[in-house]
matplotlib code that plots the C-alpha trace (Angstrom):
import matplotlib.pyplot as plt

x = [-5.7, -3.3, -5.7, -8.0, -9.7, -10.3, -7.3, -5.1, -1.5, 0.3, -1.5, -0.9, 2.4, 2.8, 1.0, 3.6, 6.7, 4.6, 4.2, 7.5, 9.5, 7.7, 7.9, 11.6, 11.4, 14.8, 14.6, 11.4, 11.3, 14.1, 12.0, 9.0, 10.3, 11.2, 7.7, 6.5, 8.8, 7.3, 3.4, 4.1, 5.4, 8.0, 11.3, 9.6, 6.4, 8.9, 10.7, 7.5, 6.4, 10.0, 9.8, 6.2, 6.8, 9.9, 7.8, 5.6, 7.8, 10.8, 14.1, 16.2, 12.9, 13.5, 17.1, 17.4, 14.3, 15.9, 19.6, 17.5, 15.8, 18.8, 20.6, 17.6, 17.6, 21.1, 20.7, 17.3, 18.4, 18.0, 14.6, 15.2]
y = [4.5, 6.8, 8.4, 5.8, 5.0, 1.6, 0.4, 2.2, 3.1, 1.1, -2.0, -0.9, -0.8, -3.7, -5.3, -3.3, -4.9, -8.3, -7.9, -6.7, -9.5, -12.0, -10.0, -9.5, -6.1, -4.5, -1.2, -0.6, -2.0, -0.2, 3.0, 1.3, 0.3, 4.2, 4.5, 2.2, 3.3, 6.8, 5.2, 3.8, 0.5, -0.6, -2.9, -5.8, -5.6, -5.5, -8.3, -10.2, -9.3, -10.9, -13.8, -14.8, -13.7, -16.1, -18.8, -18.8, -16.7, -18.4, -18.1, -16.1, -13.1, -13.6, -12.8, -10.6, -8.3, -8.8, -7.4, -4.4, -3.8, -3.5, -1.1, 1.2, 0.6, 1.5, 4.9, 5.7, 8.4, 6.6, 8.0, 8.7]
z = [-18.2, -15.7, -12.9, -12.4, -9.3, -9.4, -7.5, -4.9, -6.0, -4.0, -5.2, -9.1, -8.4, -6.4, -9.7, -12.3, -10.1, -10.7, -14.4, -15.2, -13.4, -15.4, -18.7, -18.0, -18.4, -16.3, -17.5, -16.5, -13.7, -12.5, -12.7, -11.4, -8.3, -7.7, -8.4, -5.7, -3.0, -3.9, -3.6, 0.0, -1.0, 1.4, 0.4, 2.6, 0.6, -3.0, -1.8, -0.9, -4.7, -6.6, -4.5, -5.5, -9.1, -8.9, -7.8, -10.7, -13.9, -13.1, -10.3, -13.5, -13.4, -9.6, -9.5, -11.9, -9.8, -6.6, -8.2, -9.6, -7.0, -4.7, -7.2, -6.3, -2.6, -3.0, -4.8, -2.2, 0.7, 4.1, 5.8, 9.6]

ax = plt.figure().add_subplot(projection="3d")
ax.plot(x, y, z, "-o")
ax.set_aspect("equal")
plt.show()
């Protein structure tokens, strides 16, 4: 499963931050969006990703991505 090839990181994890938002999943999410930032996701493109996932799983998932996700834009070191 891990080290496939048939989809760039960036897009699995752009599909993980999906998945968990609608499964409700806060933990993990919390340590997925870590994982994004690290796989060249930008905040923008996670933001993009809670807001469509809200659309369709429900404004609770939404909010409850967007307040994790800020908790880890928070805790990330400012990049110059």
């Amino acid at each position: 499963m891990w080290g496939r090839e048939g989809l760039p990181r960036k897009t699995r994890s752009l599909l993980n931050l999906a998945m968990l938002c609608a499964l409700n999943r806060p933990h993990e999410l919390k340590l997925h969006i870590g994982g994004a930032l690290r796989n060249g996701v930008t905040k923008q493109e996670i933001q993009e990703v809670f807001l469509q996932a809200a659309i369709y799983a429900g404004v609770p998932a939404g909010v409850e991505a967007f307040r994790i996700a800020r908790e880890v834009f928070a805790e990330q070191p400012e990049t110059v």
